[in-house]
N, C-alpha and C positions, 0 to 999 in steps of 0.2 A: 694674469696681469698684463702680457703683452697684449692681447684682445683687446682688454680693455683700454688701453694706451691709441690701439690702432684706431680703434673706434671713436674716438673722443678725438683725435689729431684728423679723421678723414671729414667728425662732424661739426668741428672747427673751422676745417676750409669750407667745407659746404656754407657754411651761414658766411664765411668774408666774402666767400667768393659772389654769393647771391643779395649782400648787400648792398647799398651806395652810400659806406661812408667817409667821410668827402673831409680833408683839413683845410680845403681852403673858403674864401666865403664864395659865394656867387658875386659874379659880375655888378659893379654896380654898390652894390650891400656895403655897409661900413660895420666898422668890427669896434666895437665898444670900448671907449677909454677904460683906459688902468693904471696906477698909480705905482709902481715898485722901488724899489731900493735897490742901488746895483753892487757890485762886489766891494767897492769903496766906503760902501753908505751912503752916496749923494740919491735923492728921489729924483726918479725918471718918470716923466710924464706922456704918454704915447701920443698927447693930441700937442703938443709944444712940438713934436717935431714934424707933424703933419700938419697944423697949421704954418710953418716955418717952409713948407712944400719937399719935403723929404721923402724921401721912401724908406718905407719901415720893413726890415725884414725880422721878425722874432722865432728863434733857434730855441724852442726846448728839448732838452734831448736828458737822457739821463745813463749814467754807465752802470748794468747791475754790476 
């Protein structure tokens, strides 16, 4: 069972490590409106505050 743990955890990093995946956009690129609802209930519109000339930073994060 340890083998196989070792093996799957070394071939885990081989593939993160030899990918490029990326959370941000590229330069330039715009990142597609979205519509949500915040912990309140009031709807949040992402292009209302960048039309408005704000900067948008969005935090998803999750706690297992």
């Amino acid at each position: 069972m340890k083998k196989i743990l070792l093996i799957t955890l070394i071939a885990t990093s081989l593939v993160l490590m030899f990918t490029q995946g990326k959370a941000q956009l590229a330069d330039g690129a715009y990142c597609p409106n979205f519509i949500m609802k915040d912990i309140s209930g009031n709807t949040q519109n992402l292009y209302s505050y960048t039309n408005a000339g704000k900067a948008v930073i969005v935090d998803i994060s999750a706690v297992w």
